[in-house]
N, CA and C atoms of all chains as a GROMACS GRO file, in nm:
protein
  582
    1UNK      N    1 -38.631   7.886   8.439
    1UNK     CA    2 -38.506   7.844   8.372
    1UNK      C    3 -38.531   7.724   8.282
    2UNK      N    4 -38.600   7.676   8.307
    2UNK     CA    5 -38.663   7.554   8.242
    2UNK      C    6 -38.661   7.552   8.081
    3UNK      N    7 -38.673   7.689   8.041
    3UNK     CA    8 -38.703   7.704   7.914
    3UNK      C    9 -38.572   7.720   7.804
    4UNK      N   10 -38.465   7.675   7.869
    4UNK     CA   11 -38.340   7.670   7.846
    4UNK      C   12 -38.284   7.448   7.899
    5UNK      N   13 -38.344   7.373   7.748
    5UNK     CA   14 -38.276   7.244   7.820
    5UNK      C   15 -38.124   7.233   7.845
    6UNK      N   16 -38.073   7.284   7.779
    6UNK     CA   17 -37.915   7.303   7.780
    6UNK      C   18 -37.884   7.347   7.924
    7UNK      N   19 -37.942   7.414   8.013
    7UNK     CA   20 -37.948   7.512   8.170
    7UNK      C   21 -37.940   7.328   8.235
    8UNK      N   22 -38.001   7.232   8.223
    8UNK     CA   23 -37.963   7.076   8.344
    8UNK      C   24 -37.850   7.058   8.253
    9UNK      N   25 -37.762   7.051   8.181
    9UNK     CA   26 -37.677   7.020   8.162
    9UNK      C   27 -37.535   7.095   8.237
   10UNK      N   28 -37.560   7.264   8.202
   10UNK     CA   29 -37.475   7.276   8.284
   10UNK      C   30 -37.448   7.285   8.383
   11UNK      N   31 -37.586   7.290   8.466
   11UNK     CA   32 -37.620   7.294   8.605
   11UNK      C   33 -37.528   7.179   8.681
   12UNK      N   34 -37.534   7.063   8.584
   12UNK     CA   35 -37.501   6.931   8.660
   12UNK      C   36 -37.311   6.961   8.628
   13UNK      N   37 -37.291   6.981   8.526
   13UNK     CA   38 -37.121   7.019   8.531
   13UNK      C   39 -37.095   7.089   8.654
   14UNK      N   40 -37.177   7.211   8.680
   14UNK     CA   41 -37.102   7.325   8.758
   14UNK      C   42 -37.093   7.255   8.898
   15UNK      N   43 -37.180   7.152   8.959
   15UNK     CA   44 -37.221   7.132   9.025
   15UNK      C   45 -37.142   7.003   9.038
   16UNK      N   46 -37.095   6.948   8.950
   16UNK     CA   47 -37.006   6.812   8.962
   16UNK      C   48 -36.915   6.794   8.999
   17UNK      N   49 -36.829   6.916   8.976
   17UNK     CA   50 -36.692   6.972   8.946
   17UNK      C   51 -36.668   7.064   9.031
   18UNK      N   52 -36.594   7.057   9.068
   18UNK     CA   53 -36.519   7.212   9.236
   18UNK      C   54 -36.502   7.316   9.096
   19UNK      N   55 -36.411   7.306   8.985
   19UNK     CA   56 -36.366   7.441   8.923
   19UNK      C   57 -36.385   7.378   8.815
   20UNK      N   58 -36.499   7.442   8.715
   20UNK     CA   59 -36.485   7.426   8.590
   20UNK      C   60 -36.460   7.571   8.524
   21UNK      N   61 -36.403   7.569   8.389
   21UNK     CA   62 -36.386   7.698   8.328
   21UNK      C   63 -36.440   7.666   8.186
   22UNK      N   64 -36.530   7.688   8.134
   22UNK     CA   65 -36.595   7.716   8.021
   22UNK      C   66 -36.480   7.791   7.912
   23UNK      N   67 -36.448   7.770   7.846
   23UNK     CA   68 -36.364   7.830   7.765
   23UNK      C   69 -36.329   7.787   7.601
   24UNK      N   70 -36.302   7.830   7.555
   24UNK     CA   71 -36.240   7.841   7.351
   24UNK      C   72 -36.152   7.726   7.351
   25UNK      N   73 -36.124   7.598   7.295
   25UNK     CA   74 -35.991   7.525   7.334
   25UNK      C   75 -36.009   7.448   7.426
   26UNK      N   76 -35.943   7.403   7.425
   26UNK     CA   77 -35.891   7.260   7.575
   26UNK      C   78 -35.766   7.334   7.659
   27UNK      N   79 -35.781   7.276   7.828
   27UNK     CA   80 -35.657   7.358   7.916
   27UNK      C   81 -35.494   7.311   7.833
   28UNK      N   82 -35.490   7.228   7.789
   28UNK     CA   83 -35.373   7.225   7.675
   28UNK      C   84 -35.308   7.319   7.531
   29UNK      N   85 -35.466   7.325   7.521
   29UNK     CA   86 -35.427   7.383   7.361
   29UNK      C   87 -35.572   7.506   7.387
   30UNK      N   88 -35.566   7.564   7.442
   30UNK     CA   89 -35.650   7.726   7.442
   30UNK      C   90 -35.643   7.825   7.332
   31UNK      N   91 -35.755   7.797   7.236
   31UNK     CA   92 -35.750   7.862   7.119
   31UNK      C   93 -35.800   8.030   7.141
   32UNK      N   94 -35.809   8.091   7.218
   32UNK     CA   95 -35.820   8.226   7.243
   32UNK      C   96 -35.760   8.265   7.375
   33UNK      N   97 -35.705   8.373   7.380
   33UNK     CA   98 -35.631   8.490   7.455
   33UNK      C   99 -35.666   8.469   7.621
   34UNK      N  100 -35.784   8.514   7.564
   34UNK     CA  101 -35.836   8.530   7.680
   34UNK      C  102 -35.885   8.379   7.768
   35UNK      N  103 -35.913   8.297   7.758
   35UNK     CA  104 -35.884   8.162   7.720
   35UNK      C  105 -35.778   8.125   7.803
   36UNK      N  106 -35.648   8.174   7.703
   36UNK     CA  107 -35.499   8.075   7.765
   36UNK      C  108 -35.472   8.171   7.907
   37UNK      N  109 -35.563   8.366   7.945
   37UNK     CA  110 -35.492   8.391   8.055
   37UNK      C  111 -35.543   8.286   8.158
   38UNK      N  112 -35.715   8.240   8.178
   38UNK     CA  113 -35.776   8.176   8.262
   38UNK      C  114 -35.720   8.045   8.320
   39UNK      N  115 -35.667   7.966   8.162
   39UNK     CA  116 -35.561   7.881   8.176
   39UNK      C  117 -35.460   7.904   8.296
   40UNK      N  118 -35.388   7.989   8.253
   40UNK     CA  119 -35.250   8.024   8.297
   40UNK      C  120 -35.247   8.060   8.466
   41UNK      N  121 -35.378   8.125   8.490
   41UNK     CA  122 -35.389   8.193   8.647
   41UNK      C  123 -35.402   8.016   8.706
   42UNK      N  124 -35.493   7.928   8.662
   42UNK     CA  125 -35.560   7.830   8.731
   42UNK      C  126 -35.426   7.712   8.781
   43UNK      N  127 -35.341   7.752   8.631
   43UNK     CA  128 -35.206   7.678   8.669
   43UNK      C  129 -35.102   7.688   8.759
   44UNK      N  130 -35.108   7.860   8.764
   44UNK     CA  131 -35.025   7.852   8.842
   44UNK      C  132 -35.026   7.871   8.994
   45UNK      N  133 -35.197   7.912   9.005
   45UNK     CA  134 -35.229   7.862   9.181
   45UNK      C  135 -35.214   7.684   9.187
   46UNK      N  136 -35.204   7.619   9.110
   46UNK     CA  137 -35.219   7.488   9.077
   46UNK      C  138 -35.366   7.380   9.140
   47UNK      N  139 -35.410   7.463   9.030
   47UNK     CA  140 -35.567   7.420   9.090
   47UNK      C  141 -35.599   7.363   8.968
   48UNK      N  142 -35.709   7.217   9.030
   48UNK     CA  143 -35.741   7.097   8.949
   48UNK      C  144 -35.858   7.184   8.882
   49UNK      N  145 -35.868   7.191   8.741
   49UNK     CA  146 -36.017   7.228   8.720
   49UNK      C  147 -36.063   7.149   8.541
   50UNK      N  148 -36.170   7.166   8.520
   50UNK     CA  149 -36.224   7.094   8.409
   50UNK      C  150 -36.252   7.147   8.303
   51UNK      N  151 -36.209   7.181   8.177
   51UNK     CA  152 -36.207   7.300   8.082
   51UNK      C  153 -36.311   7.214   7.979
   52UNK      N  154 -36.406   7.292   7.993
   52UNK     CA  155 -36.525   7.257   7.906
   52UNK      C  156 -36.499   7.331   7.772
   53UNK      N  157 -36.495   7.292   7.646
   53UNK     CA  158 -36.480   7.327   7.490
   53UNK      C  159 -36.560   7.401   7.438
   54UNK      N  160 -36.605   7.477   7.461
   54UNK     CA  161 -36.715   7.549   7.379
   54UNK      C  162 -36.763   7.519   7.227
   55UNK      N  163 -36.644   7.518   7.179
   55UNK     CA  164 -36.589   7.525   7.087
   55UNK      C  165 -36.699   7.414   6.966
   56UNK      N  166 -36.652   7.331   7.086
   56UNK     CA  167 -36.727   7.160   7.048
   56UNK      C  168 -36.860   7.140   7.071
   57UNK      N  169 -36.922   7.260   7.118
   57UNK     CA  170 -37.077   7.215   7.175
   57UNK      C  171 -37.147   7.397   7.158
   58UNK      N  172 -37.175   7.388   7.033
   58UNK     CA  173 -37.248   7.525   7.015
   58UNK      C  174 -37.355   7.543   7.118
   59UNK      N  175 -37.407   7.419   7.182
   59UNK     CA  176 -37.560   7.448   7.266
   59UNK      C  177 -37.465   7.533   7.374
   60UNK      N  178 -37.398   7.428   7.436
   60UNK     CA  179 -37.329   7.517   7.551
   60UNK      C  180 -37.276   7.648   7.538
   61UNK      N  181 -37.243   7.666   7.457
   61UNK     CA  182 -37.160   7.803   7.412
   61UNK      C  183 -37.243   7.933   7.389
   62UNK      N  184 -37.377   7.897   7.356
   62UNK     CA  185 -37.473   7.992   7.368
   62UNK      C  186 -37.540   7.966   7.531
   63UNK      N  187 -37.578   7.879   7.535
   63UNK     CA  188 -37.640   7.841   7.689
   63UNK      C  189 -37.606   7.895   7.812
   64UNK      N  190 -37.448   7.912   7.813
   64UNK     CA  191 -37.336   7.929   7.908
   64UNK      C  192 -37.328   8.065   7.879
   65UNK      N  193 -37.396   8.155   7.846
   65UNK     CA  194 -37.425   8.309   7.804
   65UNK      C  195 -37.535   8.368   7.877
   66UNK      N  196 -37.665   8.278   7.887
   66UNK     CA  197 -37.758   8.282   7.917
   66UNK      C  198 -37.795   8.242   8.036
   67UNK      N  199 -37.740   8.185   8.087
   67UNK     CA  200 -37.694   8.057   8.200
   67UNK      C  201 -37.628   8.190   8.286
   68UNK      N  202 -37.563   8.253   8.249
   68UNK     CA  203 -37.482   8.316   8.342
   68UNK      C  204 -37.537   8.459   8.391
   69UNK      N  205 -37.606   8.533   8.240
   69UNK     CA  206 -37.624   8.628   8.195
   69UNK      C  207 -37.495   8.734   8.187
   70UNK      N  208 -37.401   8.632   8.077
   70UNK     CA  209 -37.224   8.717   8.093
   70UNK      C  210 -37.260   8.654   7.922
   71UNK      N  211 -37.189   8.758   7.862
   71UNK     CA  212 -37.147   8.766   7.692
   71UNK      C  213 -37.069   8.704   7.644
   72UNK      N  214 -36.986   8.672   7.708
   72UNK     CA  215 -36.852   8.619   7.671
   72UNK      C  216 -36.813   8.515   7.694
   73UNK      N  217 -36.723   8.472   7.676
   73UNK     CA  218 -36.615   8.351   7.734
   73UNK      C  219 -36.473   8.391   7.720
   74UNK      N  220 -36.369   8.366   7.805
   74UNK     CA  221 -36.398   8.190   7.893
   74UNK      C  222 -36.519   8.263   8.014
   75UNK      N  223 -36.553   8.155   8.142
   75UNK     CA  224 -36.604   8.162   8.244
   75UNK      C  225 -36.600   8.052   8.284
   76UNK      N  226 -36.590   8.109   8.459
   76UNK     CA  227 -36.532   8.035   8.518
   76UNK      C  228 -36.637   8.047   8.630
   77UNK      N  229 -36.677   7.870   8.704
   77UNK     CA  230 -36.740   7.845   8.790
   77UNK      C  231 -36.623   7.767   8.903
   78UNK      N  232 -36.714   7.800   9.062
   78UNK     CA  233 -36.624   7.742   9.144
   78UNK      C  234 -36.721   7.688   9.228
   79UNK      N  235 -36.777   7.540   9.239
   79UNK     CA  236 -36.880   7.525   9.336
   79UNK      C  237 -36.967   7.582   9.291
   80UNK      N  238 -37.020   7.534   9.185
   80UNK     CA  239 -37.130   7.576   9.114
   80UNK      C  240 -37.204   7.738   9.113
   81UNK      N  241 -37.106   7.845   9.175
   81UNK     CA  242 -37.104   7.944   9.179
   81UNK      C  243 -37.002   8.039   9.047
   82UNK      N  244 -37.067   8.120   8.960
   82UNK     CA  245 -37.004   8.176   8.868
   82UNK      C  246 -36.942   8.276   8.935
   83UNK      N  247 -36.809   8.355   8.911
   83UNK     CA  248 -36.736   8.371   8.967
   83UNK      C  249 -36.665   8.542   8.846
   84UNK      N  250 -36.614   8.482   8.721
   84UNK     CA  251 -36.676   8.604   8.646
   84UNK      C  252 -36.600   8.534   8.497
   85UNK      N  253 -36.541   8.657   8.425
   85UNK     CA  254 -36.477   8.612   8.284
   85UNK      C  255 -36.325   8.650   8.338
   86UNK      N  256 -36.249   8.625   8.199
   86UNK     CA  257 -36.105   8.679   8.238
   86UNK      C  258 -36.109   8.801   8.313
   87UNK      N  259 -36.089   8.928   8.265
   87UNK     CA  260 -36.061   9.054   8.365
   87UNK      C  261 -36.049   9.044   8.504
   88UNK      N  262 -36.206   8.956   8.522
   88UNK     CA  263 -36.232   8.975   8.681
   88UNK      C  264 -36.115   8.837   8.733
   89UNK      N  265 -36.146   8.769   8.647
   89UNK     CA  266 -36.018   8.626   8.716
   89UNK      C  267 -35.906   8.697   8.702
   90UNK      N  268 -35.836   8.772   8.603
   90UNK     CA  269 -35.751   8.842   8.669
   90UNK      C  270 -35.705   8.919   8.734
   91UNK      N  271 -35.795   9.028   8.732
   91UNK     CA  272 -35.776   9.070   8.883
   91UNK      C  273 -35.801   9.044   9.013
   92UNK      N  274 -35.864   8.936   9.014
   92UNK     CA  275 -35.840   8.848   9.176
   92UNK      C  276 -35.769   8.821   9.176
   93UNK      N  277 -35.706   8.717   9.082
   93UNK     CA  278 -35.542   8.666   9.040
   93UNK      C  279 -35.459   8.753   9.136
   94UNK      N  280 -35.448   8.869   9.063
   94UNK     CA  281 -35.356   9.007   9.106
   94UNK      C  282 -35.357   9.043   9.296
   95UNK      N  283 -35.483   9.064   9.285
   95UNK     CA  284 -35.505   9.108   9.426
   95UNK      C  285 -35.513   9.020   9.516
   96UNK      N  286 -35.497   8.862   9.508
   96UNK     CA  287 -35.443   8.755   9.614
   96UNK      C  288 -35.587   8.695   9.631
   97UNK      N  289 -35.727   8.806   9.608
   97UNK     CA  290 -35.844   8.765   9.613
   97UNK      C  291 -35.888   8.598   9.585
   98UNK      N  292 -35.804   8.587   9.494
   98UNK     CA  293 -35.853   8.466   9.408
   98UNK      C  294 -35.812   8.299   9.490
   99UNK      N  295 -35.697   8.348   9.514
   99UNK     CA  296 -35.608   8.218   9.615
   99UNK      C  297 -35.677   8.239   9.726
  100UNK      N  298 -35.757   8.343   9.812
  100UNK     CA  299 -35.805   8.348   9.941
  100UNK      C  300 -35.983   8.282   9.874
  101UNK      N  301 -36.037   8.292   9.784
  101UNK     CA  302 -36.140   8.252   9.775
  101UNK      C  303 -36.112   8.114   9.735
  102UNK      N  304 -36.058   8.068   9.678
  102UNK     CA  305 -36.034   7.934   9.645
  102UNK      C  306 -35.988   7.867   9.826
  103UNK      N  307 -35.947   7.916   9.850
  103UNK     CA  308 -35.876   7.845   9.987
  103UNK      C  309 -36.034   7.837  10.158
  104UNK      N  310 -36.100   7.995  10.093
  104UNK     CA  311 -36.224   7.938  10.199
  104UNK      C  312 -36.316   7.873  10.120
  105UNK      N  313 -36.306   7.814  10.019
  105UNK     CA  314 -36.384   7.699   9.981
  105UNK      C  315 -36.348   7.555   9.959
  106UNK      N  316 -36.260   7.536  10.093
  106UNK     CA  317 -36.182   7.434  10.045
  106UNK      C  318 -36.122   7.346   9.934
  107UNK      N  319 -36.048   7.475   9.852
  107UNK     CA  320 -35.927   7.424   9.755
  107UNK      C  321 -35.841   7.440   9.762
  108UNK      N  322 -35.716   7.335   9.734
  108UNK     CA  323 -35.593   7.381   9.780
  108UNK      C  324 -35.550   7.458   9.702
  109UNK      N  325 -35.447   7.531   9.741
  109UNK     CA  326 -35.380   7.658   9.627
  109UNK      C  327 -35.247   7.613   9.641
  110UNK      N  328 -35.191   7.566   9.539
  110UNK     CA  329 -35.045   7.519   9.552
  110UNK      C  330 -34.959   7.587   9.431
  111UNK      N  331 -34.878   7.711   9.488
  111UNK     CA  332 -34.844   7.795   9.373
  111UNK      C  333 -34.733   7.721   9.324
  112UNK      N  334 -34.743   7.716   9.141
  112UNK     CA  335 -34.605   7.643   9.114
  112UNK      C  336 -34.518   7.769   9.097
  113UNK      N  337 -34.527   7.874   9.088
  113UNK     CA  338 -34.438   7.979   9.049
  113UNK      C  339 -34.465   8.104   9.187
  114UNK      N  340 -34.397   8.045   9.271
  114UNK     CA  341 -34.405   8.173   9.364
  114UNK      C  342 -34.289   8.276   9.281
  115UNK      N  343 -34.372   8.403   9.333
  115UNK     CA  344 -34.289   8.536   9.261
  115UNK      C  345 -34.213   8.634   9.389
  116UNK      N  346 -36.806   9.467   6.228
  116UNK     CA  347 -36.787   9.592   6.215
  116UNK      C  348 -36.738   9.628   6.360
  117UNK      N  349 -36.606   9.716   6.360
  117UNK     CA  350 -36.555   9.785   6.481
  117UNK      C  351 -36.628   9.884   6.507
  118UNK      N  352 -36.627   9.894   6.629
  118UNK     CA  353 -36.687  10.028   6.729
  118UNK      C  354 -36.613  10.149   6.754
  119UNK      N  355 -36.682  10.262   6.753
  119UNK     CA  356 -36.570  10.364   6.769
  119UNK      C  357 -36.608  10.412   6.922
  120UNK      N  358 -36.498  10.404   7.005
  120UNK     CA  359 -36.471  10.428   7.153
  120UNK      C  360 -36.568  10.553   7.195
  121UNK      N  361 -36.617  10.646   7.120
  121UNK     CA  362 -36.704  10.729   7.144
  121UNK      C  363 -36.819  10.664   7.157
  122UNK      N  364 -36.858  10.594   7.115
  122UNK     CA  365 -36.974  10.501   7.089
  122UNK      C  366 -36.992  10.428   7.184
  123UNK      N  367 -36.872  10.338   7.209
  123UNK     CA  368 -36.891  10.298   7.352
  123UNK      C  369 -36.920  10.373   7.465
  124UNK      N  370 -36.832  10.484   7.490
  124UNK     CA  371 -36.852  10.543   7.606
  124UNK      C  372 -36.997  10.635   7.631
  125UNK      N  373 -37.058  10.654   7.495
  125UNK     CA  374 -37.132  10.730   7.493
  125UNK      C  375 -37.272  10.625   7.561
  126UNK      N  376 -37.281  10.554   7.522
  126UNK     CA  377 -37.376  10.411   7.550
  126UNK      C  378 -37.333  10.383   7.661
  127UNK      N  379 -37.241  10.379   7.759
  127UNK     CA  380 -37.189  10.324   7.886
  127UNK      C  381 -37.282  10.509   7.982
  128UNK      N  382 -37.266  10.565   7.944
  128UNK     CA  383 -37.319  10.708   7.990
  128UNK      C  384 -37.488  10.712   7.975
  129UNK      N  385 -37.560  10.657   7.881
  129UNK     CA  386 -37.677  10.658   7.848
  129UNK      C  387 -37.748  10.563   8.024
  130UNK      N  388 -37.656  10.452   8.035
  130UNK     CA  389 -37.716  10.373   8.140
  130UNK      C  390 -37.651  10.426   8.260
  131UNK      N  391 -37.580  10.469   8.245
  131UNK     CA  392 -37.496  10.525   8.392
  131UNK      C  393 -37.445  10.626   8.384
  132UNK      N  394 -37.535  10.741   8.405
  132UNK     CA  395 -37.475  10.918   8.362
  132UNK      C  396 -37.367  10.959   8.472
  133UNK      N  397 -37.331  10.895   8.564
  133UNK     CA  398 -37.246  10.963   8.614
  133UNK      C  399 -37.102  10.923   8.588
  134UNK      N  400 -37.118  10.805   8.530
  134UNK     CA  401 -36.995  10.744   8.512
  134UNK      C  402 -36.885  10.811   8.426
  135UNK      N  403 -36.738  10.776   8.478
  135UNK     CA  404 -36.642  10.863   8.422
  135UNK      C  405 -36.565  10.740   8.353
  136UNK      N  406 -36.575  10.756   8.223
  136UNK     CA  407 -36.478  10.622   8.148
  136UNK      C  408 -36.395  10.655   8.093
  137UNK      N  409 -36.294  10.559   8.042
  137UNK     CA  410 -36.152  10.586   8.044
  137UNK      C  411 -36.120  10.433   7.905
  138UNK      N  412 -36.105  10.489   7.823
  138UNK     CA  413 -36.105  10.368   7.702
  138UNK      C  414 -35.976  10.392   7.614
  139UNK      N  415 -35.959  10.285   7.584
  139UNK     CA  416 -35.796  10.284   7.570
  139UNK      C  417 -35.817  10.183   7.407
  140UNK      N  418 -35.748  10.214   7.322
  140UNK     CA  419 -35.767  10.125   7.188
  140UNK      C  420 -35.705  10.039   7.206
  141UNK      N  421 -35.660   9.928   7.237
  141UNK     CA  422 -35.504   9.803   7.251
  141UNK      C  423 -35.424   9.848   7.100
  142UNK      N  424 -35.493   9.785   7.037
  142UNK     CA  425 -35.460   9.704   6.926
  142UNK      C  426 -35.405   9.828   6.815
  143UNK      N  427 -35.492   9.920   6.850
  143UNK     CA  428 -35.498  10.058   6.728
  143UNK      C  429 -35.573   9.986   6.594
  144UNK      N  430 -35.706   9.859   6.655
  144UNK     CA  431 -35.765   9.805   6.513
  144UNK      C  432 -35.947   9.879   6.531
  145UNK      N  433 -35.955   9.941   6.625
  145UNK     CA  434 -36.101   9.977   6.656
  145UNK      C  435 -36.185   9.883   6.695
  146UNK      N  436 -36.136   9.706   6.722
  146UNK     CA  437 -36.156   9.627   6.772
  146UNK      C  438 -36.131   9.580   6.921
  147UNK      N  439 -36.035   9.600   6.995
  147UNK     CA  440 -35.966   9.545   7.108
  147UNK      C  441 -35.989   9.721   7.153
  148UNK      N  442 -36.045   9.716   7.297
  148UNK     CA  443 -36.068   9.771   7.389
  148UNK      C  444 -36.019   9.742   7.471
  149UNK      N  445 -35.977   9.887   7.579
  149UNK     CA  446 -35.988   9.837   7.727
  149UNK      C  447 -36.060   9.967   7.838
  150UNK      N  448 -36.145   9.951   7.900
  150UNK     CA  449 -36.251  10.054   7.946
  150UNK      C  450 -36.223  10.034   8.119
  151UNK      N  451 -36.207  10.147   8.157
  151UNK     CA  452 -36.214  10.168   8.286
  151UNK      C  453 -36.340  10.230   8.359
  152UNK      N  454 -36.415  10.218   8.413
  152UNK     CA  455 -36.589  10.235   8.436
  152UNK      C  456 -36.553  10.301   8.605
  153UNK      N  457 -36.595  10.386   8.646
  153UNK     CA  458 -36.567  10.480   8.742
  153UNK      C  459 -36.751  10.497   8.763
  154UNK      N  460 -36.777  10.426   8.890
  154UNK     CA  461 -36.954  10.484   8.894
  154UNK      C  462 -37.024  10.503   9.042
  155UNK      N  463 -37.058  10.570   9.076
  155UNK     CA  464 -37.138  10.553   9.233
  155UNK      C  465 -37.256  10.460   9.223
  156UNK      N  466 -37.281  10.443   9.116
  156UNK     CA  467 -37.385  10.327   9.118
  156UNK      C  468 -37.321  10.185   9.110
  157UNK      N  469 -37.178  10.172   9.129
  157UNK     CA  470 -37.143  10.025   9.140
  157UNK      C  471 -37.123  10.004   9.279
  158UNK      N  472 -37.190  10.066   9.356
  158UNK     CA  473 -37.163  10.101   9.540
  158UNK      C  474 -37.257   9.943   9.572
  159UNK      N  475 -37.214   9.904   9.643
  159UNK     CA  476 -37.200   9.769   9.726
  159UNK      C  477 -37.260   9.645   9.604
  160UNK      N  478 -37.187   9.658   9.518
  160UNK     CA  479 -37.252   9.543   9.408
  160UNK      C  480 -37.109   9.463   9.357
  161UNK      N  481 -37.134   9.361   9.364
  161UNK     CA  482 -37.044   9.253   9.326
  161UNK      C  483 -36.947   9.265   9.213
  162UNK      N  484 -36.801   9.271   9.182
  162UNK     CA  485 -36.766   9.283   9.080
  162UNK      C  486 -36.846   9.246   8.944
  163UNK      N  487 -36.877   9.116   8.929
  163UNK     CA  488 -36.956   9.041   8.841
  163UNK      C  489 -37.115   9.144   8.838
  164UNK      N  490 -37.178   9.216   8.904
  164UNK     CA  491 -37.269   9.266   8.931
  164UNK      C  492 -37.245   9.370   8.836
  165UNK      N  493 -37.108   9.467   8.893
  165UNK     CA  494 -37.074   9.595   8.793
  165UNK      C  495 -37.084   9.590   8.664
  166UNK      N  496 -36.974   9.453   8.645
  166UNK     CA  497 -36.977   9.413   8.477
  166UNK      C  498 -37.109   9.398   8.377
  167UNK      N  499 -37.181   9.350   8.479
  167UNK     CA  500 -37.296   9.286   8.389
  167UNK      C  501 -37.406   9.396   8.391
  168UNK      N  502 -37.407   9.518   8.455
  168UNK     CA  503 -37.416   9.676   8.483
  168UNK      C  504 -37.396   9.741   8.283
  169UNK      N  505 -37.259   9.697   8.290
  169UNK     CA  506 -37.200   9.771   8.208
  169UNK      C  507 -37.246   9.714   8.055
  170UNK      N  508 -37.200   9.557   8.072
  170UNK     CA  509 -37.276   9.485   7.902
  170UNK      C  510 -37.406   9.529   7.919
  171UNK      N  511 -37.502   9.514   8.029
  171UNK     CA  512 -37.599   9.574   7.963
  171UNK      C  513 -37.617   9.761   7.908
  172UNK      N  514 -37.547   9.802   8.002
  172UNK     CA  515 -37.527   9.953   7.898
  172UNK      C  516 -37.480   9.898   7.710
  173UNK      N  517 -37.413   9.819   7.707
  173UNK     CA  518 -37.380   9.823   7.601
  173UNK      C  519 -37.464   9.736   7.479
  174UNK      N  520 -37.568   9.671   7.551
  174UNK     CA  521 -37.685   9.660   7.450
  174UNK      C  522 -37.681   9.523   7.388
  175UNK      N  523 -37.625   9.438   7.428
  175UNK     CA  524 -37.576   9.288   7.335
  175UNK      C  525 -37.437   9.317   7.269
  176UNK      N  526 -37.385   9.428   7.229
  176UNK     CA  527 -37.318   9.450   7.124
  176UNK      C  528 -37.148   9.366   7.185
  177UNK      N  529 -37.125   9.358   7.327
  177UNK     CA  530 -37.065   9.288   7.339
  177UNK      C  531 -37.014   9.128   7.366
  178UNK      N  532 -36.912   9.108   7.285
  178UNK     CA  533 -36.942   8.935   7.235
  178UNK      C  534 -36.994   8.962   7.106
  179UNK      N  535 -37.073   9.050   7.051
  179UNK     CA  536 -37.088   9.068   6.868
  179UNK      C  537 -37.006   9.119   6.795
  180UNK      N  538 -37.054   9.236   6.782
  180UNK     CA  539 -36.945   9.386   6.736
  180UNK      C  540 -36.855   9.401   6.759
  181UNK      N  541 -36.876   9.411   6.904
  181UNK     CA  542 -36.727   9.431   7.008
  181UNK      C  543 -36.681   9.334   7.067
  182UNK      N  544 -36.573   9.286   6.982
  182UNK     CA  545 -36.517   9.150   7.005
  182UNK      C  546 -36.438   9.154   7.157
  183UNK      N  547 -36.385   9.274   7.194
  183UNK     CA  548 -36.306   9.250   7.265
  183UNK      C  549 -36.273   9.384   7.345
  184UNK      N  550 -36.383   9.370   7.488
  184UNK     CA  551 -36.344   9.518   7.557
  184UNK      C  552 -36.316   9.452   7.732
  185UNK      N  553 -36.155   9.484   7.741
  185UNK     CA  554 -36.117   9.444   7.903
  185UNK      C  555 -36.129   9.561   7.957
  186UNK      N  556 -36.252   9.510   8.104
  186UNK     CA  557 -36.305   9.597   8.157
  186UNK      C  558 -36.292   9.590   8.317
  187UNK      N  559 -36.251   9.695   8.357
  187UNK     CA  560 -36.230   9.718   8.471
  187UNK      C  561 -36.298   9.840   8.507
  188UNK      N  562 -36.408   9.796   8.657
  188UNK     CA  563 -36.486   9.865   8.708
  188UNK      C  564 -36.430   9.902   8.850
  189UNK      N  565 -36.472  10.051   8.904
  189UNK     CA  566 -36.473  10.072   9.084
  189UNK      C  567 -36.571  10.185   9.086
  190UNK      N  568 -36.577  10.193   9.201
  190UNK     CA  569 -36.668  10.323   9.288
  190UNK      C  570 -36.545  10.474   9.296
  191UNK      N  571 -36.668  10.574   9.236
  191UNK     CA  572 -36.551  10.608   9.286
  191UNK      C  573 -36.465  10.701   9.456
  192UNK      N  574 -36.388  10.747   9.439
  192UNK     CA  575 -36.267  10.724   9.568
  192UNK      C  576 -36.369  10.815   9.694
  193UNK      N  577 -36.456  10.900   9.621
  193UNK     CA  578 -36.474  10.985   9.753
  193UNK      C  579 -36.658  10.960   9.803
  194UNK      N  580 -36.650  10.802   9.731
  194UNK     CA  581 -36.848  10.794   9.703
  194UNK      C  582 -36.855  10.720   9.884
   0.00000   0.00000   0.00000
């Protein structure tokens, strides 16, 4: 991995941080779709997480491709464990998966919008 | 340049012949996908496992070409 310097950089984010999400935009202003759903799920289990810009750091944005071996963005790490892109965050979302994995890794899940 | 859904599926079949896909246009722009991946070879492999199964069927081209394919993978019902 070594042959990737950009790989200790994100190593040390994923690893710093309980939930970071790699993504297009800031968790405020999410300049892609797919982006504002990752946003939107993380909000409304109400989970603290750290939205890294891609946007702003071409190394990462390719790195965090390679790093993962996933194409895309957003992505989302939990405990320095990658976890997947939108689709799959949403369908854990969906299937409760997501609040039960967040919860045996000790995070709280505090829904602001129970349905 | 957009992809034509034959193309995809045909390339999703090259790496995984048994697979039964199911591709849907969103947008009606030949851009925005959405692919349903049906495979006995996604048998005890990690969601994230399937997916990354499937971009590689698709060769890099996704995240380039294909800006945009939501993908949902399973086994299928009687594997």
């Amino acid at each position: 991995m070594s042959e990737h310097p950009v790989f200790e950089r994100i190593k040390s984010e994923v690893d710093d941080t309980p939930v970071v999400l790699f993504m297009k935009g800031t968790p405020v202003f999410p300049q892609c779709g797919f982006s504002a759903v990752c946003v939107q799920v993380l909000s409304n289990l109400g989970i603290p997480f750290k939205g890294i810009n891609v946007l702003e750091d071409p190394e990462i944005r390719e790195g965090i491709k390679a790093y993962s071996n996933w194409p895309t963005i957003p992505q989302l790490y939990v405990k320095g464990e990658f976890i997947g892109g939108c689709d799959i965050v949403r369908e854990m979302y969906e299937t409760g998966e997501l609040t039960e994995y967040f919860s045996t890794n000790g995070i709280d899940v505090q829904l602001a919008n129970p349905e | 340049m957009p992809m034509d859904p034959g193309q995809i599926e045909s390339l999703i079949k090259e790496s995984l012949p048994d697979a039964q896909v199911t591709i849907q246009d969103l947008a009606g722009d030949g851009d925005h996908y959405a692919a349903l991946v049906v495979s006995s070879a996604f048998q005890g492999k990690t969601r994230v496992q399937q997916h990354q199964m499937v971009y590689q069927a698709l060769q890099g081209r996704m995240g380039g070409e294909l800006h945009a394919l939501a993908l949902q993978t399973s086994v299928p019902k009687d594997a």
